[in-house]
C-alpha positions as CSV (number, residue, x, y, z in Angstrom):
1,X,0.0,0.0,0.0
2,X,1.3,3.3,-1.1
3,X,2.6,5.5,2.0
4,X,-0.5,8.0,3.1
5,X,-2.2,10.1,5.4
6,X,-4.8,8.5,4.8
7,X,-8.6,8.4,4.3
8,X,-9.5,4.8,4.8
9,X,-13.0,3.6,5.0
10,X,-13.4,0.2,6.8
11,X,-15.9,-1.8,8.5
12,X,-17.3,-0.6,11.3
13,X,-14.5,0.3,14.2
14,X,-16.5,0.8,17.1
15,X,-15.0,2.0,20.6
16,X,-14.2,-0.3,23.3
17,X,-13.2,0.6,26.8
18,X,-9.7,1.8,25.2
19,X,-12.1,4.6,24.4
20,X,-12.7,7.5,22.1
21,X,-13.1,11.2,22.6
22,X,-14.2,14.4,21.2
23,X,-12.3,15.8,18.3
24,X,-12.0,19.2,19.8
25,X,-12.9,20.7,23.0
26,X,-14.2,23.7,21.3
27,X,-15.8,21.7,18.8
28,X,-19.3,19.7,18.7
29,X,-18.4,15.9,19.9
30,X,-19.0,13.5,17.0
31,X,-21.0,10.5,17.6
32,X,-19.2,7.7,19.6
33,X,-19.5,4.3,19.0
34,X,-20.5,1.6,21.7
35,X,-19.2,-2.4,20.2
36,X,-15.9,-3.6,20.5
37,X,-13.0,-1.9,19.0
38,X,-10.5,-4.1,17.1
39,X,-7.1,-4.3,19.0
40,X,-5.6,-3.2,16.0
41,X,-6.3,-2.9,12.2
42,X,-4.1,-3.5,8.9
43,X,-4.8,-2.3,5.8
44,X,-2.6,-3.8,2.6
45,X,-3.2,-5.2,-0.8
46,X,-1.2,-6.7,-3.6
47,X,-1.3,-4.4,-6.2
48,X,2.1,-3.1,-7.6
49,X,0.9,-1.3,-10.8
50,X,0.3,2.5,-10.8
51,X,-3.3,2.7,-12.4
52,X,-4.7,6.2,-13.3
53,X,-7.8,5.0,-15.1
54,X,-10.9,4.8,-12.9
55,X,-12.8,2.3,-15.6
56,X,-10.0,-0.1,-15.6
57,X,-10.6,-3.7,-14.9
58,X,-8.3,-4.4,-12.2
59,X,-9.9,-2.3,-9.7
60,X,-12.9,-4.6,-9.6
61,X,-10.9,-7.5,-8.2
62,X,-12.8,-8.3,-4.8
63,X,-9.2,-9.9,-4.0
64,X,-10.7,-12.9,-2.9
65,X,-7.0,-14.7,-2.7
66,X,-5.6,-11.9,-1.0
67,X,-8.0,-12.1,1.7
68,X,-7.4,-15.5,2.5
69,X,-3.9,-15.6,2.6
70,X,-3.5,-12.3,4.6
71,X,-5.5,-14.5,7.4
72,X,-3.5,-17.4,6.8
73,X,-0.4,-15.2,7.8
74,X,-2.4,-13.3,10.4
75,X,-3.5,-16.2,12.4
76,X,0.6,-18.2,11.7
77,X,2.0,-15.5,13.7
78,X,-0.5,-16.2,16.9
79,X,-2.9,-13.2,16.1
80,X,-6.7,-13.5,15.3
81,X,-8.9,-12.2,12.1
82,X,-12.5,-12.6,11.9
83,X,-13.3,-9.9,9.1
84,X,-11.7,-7.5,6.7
85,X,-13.2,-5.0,4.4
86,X,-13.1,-4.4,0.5
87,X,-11.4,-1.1,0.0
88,X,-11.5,1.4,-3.1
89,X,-8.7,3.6,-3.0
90,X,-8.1,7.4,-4.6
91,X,-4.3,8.8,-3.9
92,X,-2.6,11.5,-5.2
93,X,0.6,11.0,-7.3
94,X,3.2,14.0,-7.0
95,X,5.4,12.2,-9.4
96,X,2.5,11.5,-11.9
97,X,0.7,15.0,-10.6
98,X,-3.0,13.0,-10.6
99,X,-5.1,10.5,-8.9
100,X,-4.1,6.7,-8.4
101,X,-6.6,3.9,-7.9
102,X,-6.4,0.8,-5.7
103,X,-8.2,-1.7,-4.4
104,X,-7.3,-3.0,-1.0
105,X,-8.6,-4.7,2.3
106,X,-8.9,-4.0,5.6
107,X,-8.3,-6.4,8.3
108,X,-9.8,-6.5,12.0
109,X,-6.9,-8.4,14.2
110,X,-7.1,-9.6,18.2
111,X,-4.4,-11.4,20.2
112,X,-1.8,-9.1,18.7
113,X,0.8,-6.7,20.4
114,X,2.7,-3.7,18.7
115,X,5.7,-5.8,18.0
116,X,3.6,-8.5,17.0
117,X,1.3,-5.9,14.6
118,X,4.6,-4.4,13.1
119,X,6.1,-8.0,12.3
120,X,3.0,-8.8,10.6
121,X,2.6,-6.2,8.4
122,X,6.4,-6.2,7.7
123,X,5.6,-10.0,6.5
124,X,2.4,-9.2,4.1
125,X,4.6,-5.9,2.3
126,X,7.4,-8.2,1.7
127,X,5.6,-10.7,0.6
128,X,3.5,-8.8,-1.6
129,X,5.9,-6.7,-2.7
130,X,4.5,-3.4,-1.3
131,X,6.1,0.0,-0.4
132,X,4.6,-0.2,2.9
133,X,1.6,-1.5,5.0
134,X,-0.7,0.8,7.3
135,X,-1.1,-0.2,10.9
136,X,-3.8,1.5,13.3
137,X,-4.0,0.1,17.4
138,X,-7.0,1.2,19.3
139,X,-5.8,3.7,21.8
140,X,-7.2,6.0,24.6
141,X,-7.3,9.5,24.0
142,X,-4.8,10.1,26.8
143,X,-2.5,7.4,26.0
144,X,1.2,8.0,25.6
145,X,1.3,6.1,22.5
146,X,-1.7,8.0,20.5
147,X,-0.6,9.6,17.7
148,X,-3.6,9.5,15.1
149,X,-7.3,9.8,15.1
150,X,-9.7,7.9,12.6
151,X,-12.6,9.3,11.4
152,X,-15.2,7.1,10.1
153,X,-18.2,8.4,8.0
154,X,-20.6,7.2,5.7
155,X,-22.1,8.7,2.4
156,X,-18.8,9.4,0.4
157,X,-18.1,7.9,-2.7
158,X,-15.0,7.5,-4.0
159,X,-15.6,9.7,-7.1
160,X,-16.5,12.4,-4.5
161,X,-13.2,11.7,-2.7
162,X,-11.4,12.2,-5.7
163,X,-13.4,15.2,-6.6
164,X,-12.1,16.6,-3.4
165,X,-8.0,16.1,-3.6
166,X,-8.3,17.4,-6.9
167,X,-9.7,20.2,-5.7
168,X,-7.3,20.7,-2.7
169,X,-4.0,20.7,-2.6
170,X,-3.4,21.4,0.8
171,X,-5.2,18.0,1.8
172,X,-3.6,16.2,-1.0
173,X,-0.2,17.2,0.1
174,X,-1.1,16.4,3.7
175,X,-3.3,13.6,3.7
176,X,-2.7,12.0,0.5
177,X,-5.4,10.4,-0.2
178,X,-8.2,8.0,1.1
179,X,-10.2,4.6,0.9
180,X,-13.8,3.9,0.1
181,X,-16.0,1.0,1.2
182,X,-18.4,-0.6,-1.4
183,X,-21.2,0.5,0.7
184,X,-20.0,4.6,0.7
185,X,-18.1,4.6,4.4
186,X,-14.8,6.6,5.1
187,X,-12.3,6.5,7.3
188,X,-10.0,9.3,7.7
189,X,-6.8,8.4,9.4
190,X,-4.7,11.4,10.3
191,X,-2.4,12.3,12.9
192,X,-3.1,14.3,15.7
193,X,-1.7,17.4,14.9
194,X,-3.9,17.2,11.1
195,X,-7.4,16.8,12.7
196,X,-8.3,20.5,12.0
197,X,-7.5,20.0,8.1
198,X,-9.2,16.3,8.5
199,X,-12.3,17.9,9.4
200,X,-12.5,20.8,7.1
201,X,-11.5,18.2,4.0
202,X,-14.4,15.5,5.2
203,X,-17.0,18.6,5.5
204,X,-16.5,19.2,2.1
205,X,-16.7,15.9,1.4
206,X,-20.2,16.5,2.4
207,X,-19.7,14.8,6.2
208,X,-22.2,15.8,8.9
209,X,-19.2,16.5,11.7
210,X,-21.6,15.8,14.4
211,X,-22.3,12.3,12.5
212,X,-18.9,11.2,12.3
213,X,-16.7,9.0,15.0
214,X,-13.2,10.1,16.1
215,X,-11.3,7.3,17.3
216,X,-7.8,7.4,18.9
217,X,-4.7,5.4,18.8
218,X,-1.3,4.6,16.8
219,X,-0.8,4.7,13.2
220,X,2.4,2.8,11.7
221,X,3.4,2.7,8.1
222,X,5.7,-0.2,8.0
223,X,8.0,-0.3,5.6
């Protein structure tokens, strides 16, 4: 997966006792989220090409392989997977000065550590050949080890999300790009010190602020 600030829409992430807060305390609270929060998320895929054509065929893969071998090397290093999401993905190129596709997946994962997260993803990027491989852990608010907040959304396609870096470069530059679900949700994962510009670029993606869930924790790009 191509290094990013990253918009990433997923299944849903709801917040656990390791707990969520509001985005800004001179802002309204978004809406919190009352399930179990995964202990830590991964998002990756196996693409390698560089494709700048929405229409083209290889972003309707449902990456039915890569799903089950990501789980097969999820649950071989002790960890657990019970779901994972499929992912459209809009980035912006600086080299190629447009929008890049992808299709990737998302993967919910329990039993798992840091150092156990981090040697997981390392094994899926080499493996697949990838750049790097996002990492988000389920954090308090307050934790030492937060560093990042996702923001998850629904009603954005990814036509609109591309609509919307094309139209920003402050964002673009910033936060790269982003990830929609089949079924139009978002995630936004930024770090901390970006959650201003994270909200200003999901209201124009048309996002109800006050409808939206911040969640806290630790990003990684492992590469």
């Amino acid at each position: 997966m191509k290094r990013l600030r990253a918009l990433v829409a997923v299944g849903v992430l709801a917040l656990a006792s390791a707990g969520a807060g509001t985005a800004q305390a001179d802002a309204p609270s978004p809406a919190s989220g009352t399930g179990g929060c995964p202990a830590a998320e991964i998002f990756a895929t196996d693409n390698t090409a560089v494709i700048t054509d929405p229409a083209d065929p290889r972003l309707r893969t449902r990456l039915h392989r890569f799903d089950r071998e990501v789980r097969e090397i999820i649950r071989a290093h002790g960890a657990r997977t019970e779901s994972s999401t499929l992912l459209d993905g809009v980035f912006w190129s600086e080299e190629e000065q447009q929008a890049t596709y992808e299709r990737s997946r998302e993967f919910d994962v329990a039993r798992v550590d840091a150092n156990g997260l981090h040697h997981i993803a390392d094994v899926i990027r080499k493996q697949y050949r990838q750049e790097s491989v996002l990492t988000f852990r389920c954090l308090p608010r307050t934790s030492p080890e937060t560093d990042a907040v996702e923001i998850q959304a629904d009603g954005v396609s990814a036509t609109r999300l591309r609509d919307a870096l094309l139209a920003d470069p402050v964002a673009r530059e910033r936060l790269g790009g982003g990830s929609v679900a089949l079924d139009g949700r978002l995630i936004l994962v930024a770090p901390l010190a970006d959650l201003p510009l994270a909200r200003e670029f999901t209201a124009r993606l048309g996002v109800d602020w006050k409808s939206a869930e911040v969640r806290y924790g630790d990003e990684e790009f492992v590469a």
